[in-house]
PyMOL CGO cylinders between C-alpha atoms (Angstrom):
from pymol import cmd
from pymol.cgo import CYLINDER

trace = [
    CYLINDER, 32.19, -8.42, 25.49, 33.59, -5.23, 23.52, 0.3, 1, 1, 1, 1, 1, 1,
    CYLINDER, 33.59, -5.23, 23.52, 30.36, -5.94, 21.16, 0.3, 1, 1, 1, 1, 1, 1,
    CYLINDER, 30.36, -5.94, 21.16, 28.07, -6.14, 23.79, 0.3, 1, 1, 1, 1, 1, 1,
    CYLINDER, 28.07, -6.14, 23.79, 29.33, -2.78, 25.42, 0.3, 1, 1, 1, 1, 1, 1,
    CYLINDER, 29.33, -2.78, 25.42, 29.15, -1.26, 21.91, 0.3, 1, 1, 1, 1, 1, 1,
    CYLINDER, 29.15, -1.26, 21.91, 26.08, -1.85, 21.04, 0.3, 1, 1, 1, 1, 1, 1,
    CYLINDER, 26.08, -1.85, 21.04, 24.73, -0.72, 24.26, 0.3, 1, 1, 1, 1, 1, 1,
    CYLINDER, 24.73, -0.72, 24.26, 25.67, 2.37, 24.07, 0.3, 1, 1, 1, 1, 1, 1,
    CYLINDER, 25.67, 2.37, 24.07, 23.84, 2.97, 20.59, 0.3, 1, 1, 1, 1, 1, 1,
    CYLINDER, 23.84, 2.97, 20.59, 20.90, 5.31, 20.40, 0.3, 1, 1, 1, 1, 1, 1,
    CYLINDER, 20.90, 5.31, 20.40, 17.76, 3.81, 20.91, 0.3, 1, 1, 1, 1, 1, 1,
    CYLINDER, 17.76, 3.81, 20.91, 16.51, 4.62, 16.96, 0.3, 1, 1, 1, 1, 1, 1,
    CYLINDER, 16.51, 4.62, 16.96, 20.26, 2.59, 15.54, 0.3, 1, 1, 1, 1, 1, 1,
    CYLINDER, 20.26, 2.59, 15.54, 19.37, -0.74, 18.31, 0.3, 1, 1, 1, 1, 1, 1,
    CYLINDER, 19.37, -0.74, 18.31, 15.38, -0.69, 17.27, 0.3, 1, 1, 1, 1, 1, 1,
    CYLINDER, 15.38, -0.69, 17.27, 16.85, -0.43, 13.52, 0.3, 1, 1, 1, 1, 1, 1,
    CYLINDER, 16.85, -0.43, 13.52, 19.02, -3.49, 14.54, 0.3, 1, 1, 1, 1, 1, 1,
    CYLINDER, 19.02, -3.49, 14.54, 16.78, -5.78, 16.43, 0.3, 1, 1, 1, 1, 1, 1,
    CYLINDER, 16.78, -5.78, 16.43, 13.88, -4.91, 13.68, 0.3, 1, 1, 1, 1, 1, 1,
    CYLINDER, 13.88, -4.91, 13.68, 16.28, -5.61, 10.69, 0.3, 1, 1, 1, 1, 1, 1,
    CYLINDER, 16.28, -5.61, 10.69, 18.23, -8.94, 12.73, 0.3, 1, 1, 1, 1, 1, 1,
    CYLINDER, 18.23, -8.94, 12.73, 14.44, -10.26, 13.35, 0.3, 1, 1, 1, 1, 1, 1,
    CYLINDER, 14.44, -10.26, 13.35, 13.61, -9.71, 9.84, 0.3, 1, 1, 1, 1, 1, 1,
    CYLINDER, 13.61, -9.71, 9.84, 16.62, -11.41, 8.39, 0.3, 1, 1, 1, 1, 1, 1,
    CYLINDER, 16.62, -11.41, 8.39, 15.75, -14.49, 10.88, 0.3, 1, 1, 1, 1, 1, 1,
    CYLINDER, 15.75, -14.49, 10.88, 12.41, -14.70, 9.67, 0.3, 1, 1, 1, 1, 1, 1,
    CYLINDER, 12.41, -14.70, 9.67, 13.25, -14.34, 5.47, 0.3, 1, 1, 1, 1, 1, 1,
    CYLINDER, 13.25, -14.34, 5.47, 16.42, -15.86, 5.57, 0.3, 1, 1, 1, 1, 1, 1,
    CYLINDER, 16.42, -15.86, 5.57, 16.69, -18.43, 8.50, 0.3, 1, 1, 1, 1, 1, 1,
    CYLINDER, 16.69, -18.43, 8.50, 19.57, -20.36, 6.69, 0.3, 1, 1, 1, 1, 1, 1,
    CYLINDER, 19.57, -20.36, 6.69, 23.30, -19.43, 6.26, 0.3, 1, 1, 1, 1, 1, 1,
    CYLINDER, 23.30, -19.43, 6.26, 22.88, -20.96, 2.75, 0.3, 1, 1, 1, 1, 1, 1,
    CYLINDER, 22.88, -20.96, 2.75, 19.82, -18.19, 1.69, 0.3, 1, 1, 1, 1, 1, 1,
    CYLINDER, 19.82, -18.19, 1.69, 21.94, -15.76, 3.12, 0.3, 1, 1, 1, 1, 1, 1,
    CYLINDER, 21.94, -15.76, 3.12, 25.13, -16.18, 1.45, 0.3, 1, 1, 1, 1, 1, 1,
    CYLINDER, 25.13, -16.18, 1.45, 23.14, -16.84, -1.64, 0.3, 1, 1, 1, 1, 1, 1,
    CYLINDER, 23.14, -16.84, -1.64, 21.99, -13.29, -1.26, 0.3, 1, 1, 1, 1, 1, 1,
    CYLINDER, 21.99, -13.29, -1.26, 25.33, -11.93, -1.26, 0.3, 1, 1, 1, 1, 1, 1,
    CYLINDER, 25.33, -11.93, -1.26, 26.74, -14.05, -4.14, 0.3, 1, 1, 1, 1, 1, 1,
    CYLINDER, 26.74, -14.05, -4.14, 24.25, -12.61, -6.50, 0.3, 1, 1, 1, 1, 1, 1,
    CYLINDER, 24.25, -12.61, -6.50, 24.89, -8.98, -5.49, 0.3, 1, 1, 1, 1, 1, 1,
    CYLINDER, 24.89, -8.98, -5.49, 28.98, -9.93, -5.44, 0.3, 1, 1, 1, 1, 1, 1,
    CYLINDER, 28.98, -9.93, -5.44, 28.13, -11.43, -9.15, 0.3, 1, 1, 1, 1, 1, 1,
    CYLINDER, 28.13, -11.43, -9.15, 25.86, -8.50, -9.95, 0.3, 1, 1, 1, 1, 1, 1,
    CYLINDER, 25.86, -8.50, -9.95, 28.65, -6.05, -9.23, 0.3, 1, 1, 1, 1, 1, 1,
    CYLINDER, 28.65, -6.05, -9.23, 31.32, -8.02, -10.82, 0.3, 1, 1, 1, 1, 1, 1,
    CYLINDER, 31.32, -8.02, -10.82, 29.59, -7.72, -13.85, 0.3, 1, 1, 1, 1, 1, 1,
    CYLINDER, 29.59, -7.72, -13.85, 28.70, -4.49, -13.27, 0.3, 1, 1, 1, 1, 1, 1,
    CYLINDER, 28.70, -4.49, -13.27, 32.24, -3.26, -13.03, 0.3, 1, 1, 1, 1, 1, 1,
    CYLINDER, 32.24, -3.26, -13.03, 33.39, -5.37, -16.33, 0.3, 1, 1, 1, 1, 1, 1,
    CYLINDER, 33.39, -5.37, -16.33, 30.55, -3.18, -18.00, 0.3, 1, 1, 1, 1, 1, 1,
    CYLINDER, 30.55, -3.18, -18.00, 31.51, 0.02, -16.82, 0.3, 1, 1, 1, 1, 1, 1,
    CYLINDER, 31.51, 0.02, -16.82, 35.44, -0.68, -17.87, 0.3, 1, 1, 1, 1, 1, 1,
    CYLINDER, 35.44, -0.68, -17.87, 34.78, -0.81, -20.99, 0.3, 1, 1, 1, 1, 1, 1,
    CYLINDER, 34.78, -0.81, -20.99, 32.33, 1.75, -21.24, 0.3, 1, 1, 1, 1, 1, 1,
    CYLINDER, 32.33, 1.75, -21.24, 35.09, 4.39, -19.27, 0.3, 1, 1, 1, 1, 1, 1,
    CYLINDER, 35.09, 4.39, -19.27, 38.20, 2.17, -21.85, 0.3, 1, 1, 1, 1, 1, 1,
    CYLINDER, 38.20, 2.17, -21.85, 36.30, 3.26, -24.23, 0.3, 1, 1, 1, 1, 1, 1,
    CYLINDER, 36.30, 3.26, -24.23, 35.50, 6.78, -23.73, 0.3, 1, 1, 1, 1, 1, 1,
    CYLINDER, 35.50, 6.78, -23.73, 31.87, 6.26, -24.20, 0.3, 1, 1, 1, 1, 1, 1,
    CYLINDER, 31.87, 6.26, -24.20, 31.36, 7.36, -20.21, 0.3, 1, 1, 1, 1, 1, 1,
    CYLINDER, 31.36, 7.36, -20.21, 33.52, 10.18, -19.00, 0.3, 1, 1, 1, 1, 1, 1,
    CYLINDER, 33.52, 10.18, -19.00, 34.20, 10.58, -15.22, 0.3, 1, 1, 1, 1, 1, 1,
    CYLINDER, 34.20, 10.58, -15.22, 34.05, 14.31, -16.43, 0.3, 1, 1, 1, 1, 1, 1,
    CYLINDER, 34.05, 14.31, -16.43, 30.67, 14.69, -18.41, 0.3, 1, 1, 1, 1, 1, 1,
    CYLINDER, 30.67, 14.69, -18.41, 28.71, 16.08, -15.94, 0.3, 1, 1, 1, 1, 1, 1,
    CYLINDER, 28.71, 16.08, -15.94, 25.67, 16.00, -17.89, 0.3, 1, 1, 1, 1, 1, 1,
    CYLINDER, 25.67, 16.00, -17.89, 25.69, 12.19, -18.27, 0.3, 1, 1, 1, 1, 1, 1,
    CYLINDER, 25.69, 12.19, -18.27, 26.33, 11.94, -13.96, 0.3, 1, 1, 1, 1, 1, 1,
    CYLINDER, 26.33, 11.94, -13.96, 23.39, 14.47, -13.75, 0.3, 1, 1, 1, 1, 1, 1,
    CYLINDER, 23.39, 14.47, -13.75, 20.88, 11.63, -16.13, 0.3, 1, 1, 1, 1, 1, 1,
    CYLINDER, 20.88, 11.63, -16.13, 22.15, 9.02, -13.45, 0.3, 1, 1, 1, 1, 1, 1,
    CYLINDER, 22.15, 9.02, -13.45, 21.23, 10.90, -10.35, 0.3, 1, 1, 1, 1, 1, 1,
    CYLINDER, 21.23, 10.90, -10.35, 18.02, 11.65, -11.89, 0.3, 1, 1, 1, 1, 1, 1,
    CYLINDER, 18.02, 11.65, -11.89, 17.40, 7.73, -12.62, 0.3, 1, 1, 1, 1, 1, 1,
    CYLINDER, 17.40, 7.73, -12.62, 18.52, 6.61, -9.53, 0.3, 1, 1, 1, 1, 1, 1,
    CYLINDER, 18.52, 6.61, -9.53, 16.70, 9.42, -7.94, 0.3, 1, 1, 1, 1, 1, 1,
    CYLINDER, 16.70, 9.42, -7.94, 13.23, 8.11, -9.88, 0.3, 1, 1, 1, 1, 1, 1,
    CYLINDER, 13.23, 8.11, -9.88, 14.66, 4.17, -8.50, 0.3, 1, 1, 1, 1, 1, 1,
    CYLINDER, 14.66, 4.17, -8.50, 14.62, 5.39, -4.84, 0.3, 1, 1, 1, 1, 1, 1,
    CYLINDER, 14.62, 5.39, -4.84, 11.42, 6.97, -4.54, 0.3, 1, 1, 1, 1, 1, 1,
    CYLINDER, 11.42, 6.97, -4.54, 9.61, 3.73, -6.56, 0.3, 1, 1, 1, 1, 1, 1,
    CYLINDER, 9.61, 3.73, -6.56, 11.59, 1.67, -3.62, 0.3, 1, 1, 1, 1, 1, 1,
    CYLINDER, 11.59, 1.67, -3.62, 10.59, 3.74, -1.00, 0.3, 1, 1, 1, 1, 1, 1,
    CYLINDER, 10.59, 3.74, -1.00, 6.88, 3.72, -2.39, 0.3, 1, 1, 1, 1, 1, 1,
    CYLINDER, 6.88, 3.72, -2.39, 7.10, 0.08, -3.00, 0.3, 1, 1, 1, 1, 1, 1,
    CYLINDER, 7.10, 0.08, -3.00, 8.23, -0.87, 0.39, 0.3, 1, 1, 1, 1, 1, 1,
    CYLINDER, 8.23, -0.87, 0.39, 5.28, 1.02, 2.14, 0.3, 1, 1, 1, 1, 1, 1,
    CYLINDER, 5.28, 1.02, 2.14, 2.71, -1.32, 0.38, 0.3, 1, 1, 1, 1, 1, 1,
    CYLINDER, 2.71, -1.32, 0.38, 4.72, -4.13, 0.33, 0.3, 1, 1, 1, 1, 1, 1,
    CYLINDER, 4.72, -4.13, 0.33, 4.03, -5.26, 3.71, 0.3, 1, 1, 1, 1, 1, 1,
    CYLINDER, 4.03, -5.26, 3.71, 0.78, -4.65, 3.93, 0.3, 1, 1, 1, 1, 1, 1,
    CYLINDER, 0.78, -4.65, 3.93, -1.52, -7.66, 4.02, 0.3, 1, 1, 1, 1, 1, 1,
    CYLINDER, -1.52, -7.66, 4.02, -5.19, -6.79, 3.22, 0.3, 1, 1, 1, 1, 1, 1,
    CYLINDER, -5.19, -6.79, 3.22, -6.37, -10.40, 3.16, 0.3, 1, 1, 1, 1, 1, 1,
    CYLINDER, -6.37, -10.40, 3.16, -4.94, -11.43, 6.31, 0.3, 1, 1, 1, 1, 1, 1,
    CYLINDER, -4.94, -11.43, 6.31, -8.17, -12.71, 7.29, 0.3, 1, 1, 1, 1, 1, 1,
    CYLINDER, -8.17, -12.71, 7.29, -8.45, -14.89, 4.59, 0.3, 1, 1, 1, 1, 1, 1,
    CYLINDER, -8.45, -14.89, 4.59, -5.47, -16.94, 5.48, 0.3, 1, 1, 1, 1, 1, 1,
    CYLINDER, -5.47, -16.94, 5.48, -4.95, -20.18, 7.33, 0.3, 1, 1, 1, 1, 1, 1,
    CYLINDER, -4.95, -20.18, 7.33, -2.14, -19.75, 9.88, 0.3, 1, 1, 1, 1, 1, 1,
    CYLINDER, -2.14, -19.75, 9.88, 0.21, -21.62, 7.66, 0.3, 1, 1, 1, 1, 1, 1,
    CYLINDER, 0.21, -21.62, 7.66, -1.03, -19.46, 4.68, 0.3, 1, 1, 1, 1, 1, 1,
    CYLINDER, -1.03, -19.46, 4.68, -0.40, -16.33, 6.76, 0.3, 1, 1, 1, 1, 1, 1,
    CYLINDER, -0.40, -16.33, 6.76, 2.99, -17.10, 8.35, 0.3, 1, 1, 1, 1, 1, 1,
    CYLINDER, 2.99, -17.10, 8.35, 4.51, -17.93, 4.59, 0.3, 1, 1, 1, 1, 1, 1,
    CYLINDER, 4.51, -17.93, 4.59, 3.29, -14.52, 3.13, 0.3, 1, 1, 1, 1, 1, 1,
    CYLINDER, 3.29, -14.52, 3.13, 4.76, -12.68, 6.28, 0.3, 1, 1, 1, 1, 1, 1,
    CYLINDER, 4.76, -12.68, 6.28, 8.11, -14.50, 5.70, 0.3, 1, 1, 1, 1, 1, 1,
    CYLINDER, 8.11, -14.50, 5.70, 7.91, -13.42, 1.71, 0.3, 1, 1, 1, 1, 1, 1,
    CYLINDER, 7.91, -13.42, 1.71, 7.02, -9.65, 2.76, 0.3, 1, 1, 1, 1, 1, 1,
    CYLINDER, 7.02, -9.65, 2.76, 10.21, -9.95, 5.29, 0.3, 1, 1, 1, 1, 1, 1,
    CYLINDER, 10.21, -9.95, 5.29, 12.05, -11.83, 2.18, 0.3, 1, 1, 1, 1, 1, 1,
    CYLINDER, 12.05, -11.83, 2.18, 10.90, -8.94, -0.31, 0.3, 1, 1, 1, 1, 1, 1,
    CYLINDER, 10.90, -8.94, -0.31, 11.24, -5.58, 2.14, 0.3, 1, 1, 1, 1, 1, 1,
    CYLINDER, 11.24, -5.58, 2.14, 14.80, -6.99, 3.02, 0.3, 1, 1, 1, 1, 1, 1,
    CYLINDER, 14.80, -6.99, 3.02, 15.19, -7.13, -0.72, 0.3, 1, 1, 1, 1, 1, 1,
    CYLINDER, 15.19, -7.13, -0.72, 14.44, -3.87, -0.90, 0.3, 1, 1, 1, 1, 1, 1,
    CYLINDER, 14.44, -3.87, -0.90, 16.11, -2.09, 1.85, 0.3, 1, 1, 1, 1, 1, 1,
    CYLINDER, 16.11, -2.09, 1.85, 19.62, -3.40, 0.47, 0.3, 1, 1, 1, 1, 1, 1,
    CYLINDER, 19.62, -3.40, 0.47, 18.51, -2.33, -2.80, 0.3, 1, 1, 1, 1, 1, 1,
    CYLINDER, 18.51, -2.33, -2.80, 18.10, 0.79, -1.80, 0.3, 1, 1, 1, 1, 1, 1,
    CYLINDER, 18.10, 0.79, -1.80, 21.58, 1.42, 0.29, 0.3, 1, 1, 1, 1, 1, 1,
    CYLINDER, 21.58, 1.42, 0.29, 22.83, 0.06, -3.09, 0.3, 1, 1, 1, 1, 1, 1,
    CYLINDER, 22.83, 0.06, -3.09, 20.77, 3.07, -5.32, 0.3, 1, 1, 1, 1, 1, 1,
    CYLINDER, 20.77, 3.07, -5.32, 22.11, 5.36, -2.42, 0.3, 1, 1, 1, 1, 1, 1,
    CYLINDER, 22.11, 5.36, -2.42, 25.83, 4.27, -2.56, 0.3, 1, 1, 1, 1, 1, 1,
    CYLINDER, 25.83, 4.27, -2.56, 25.16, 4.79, -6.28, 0.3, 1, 1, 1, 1, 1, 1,
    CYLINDER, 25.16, 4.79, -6.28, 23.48, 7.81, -5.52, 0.3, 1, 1, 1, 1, 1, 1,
    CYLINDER, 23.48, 7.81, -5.52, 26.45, 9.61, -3.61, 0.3, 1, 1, 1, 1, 1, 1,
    CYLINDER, 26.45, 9.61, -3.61, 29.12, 8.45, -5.63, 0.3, 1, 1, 1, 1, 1, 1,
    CYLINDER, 29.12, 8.45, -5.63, 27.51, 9.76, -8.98, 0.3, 1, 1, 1, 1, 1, 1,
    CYLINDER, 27.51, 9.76, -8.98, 27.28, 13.50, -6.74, 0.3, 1, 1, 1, 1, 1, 1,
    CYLINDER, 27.28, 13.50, -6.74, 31.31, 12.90, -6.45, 0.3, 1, 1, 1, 1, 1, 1,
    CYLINDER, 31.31, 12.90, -6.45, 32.45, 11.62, -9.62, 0.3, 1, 1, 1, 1, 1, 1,
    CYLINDER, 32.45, 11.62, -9.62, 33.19, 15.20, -11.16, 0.3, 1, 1, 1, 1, 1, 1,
    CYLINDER, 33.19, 15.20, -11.16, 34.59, 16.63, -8.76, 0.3, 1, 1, 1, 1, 1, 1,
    CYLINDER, 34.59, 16.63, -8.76, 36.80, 13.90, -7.97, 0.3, 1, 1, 1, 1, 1, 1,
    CYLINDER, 36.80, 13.90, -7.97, 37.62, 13.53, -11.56, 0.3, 1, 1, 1, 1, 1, 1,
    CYLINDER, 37.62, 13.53, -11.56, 38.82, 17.01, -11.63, 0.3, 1, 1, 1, 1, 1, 1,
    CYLINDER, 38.82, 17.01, -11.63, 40.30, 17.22, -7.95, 0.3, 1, 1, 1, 1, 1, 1,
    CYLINDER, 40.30, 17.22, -7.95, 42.31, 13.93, -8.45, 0.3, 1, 1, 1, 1, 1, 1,
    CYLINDER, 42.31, 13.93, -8.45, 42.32, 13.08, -12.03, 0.3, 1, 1, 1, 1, 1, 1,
    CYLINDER, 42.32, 13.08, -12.03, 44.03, 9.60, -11.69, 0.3, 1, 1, 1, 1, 1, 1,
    CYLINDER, 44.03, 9.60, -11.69, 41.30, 8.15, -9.83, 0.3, 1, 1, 1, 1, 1, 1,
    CYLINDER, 41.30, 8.15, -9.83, 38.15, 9.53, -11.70, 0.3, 1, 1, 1, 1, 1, 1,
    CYLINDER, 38.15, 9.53, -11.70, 38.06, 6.51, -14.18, 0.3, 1, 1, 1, 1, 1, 1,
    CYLINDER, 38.06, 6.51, -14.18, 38.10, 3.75, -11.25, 0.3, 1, 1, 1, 1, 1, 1,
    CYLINDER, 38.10, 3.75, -11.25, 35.73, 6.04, -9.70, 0.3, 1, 1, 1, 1, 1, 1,
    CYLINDER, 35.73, 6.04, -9.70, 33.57, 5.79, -12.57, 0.3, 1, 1, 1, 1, 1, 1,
    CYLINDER, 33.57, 5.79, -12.57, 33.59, 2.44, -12.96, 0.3, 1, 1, 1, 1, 1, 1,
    CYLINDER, 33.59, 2.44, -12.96, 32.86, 2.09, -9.47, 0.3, 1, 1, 1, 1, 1, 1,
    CYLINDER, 32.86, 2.09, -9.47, 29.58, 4.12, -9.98, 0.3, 1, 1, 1, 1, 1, 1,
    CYLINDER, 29.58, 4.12, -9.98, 28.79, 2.30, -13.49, 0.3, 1, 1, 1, 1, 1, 1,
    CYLINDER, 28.79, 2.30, -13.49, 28.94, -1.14, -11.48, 0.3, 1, 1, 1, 1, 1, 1,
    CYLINDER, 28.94, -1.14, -11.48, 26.47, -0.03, -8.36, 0.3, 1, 1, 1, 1, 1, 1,
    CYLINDER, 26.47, -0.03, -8.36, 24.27, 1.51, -11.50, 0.3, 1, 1, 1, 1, 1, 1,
    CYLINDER, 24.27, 1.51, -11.50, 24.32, -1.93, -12.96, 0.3, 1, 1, 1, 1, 1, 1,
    CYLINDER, 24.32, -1.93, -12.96, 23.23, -3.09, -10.01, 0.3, 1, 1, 1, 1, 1, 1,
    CYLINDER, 23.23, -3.09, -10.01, 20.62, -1.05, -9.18, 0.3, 1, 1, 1, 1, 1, 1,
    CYLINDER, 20.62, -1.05, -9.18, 18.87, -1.54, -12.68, 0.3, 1, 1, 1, 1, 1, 1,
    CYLINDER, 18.87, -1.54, -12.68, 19.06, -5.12, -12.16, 0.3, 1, 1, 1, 1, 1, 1,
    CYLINDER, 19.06, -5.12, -12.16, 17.72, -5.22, -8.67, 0.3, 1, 1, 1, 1, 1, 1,
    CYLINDER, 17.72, -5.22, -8.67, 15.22, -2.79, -9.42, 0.3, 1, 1, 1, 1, 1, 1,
    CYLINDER, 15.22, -2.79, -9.42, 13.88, -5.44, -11.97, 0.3, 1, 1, 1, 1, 1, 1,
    CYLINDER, 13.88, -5.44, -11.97, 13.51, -8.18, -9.45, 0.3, 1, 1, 1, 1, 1, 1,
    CYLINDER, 13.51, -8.18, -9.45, 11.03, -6.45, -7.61, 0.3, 1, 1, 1, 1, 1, 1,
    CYLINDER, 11.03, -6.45, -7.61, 7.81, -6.67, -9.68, 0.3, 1, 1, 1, 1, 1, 1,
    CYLINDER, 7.81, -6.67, -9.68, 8.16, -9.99, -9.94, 0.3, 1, 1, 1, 1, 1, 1,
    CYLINDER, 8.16, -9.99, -9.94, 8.42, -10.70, -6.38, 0.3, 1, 1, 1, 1, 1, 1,
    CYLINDER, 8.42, -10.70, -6.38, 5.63, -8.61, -5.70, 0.3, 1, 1, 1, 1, 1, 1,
    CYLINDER, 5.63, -8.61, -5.70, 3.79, -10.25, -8.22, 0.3, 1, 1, 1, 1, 1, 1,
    CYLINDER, 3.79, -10.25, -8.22, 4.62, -13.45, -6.52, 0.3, 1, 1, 1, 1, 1, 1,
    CYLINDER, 4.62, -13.45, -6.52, 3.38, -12.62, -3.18, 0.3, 1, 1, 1, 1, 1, 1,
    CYLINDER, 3.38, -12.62, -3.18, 0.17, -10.96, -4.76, 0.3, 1, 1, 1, 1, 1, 1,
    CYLINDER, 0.17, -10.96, -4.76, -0.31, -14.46, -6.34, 0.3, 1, 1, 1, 1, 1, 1,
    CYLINDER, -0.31, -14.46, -6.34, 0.01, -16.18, -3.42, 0.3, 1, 1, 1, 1, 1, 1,
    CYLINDER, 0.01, -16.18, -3.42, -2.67, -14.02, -1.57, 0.3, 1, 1, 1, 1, 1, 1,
    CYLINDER, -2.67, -14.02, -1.57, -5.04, -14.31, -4.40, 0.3, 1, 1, 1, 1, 1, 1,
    CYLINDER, -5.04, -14.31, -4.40, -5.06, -17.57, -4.63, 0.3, 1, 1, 1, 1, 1, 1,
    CYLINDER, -5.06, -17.57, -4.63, -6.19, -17.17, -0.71, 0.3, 1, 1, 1, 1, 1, 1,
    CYLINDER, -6.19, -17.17, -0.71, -8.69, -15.43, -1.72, 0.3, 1, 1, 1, 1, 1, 1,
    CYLINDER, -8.69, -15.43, -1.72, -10.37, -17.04, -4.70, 0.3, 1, 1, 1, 1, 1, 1,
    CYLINDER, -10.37, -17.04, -4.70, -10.07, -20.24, -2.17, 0.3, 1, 1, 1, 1, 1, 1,
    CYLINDER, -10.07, -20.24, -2.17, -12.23, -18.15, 0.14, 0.3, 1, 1, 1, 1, 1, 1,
    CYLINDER, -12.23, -18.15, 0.14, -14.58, -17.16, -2.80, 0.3, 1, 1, 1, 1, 1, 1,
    CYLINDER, -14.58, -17.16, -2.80, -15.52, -20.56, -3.88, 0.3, 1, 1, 1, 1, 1, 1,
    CYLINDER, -15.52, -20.56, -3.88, -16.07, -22.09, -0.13, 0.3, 1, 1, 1, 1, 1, 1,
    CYLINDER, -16.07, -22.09, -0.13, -18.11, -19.39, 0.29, 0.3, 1, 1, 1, 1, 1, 1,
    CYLINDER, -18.11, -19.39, 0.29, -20.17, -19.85, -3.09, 0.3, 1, 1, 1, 1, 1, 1,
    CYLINDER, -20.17, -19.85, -3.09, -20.46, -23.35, -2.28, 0.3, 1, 1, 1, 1, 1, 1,
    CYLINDER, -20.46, -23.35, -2.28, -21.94, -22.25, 1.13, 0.3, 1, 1, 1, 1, 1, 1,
    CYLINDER, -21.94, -22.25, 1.13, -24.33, -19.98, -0.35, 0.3, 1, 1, 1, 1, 1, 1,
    CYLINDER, -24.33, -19.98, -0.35, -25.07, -22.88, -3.03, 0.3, 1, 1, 1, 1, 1, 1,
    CYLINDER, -25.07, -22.88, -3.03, -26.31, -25.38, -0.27, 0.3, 1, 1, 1, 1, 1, 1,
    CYLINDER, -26.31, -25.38, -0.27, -28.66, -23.10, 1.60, 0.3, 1, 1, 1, 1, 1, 1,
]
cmd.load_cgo(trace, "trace")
């Protein structure tokens, strides 16, 4: 009941966020399975992420303190975001809907919801990256003991982000695929068609 009330009294942009995001997440992952599959891989991701940036920081070849090396990351992650952003405006755009048998069109809409959910949690992860590389100097000099878990915190979402970022062509590519394929279907009926007359 405390849940209900709660999310009742949310702004009307956080519950449309919520409903849009919990309908999404229905439609591209309907199973528990998919879902926690989903969160394994980023778990796994960041595990080895964080191995990575230990012995990068152990080995002094990252410094929590070398600003110039935070300021290359922010400028890489900066570069991932807007591609994400960019990417997600096309992605769910379906030019040959008209092409597509029912069937056709209701498995491309749940690979768009599949890949844009994708994307939105990789980029939260490139801005959790993002706002811990802004801190990692300053922490490293405000509370020294920290700044190498700190680091290695940031070196982990990086890892993450790099890795998630690659994913993403080739699920565009598969979706792309699937819609051509639609297409060039639609081609040869129609040159068949044009063939008989």
């Amino acid at each position: 009941m405390t849940m209900a009330l709660s999310f009742s009294y949310l702004p009307p942009e956080l519950q449309a966020a919520r409903q849009t995001l919990s309908a999404a997440r229905k439609d591209a992952l309907p199973t528990k399975d998919a879902r926690m599959g989903r969160v394994a891989l980023y778990v796994v991701l960041l595990a080895m992420g964080t191995l990575g940036g230990s012995v990068l920081v152990y080995f002094g070849i990252v410094s929590p303190t070398d600003k110039d090396f935070w300021r290359a990351g922010l400028t890489a992650i900066s570069v991932l975001s807007g591609f994400m952003v960019a990417t997600m405006v096309f992605t769910g755009k379906i030019e040959t809907a008209k092409s597509l048998s029912l069937s056709e069109l209701r498995e491309v809409a749940a690979k768009s919801n599949y890949l844009l959910l994708y994307q939105i949690g990789t980029l939260a992860n490139h801005l959790a990256c993002l706002s811990l590389m802004l801190l990692v100097p300053s922490i490293t000099v405000k509370w020294p003991i920290v700044g190498p878990t700190i680091a290695m915190v940031c070196l982990a979402l990086f890892f993450v982000s790099i890795v998630r970022s690659m994913f993403i062509p080739i699920q565009i590519i598969e979706l792309h695929r699937f819609t051509h394929a639609a297409l060039l279907r639609d081609k040869r009926e129609e040159a068949k068609r044009d063939a008989n007359f």
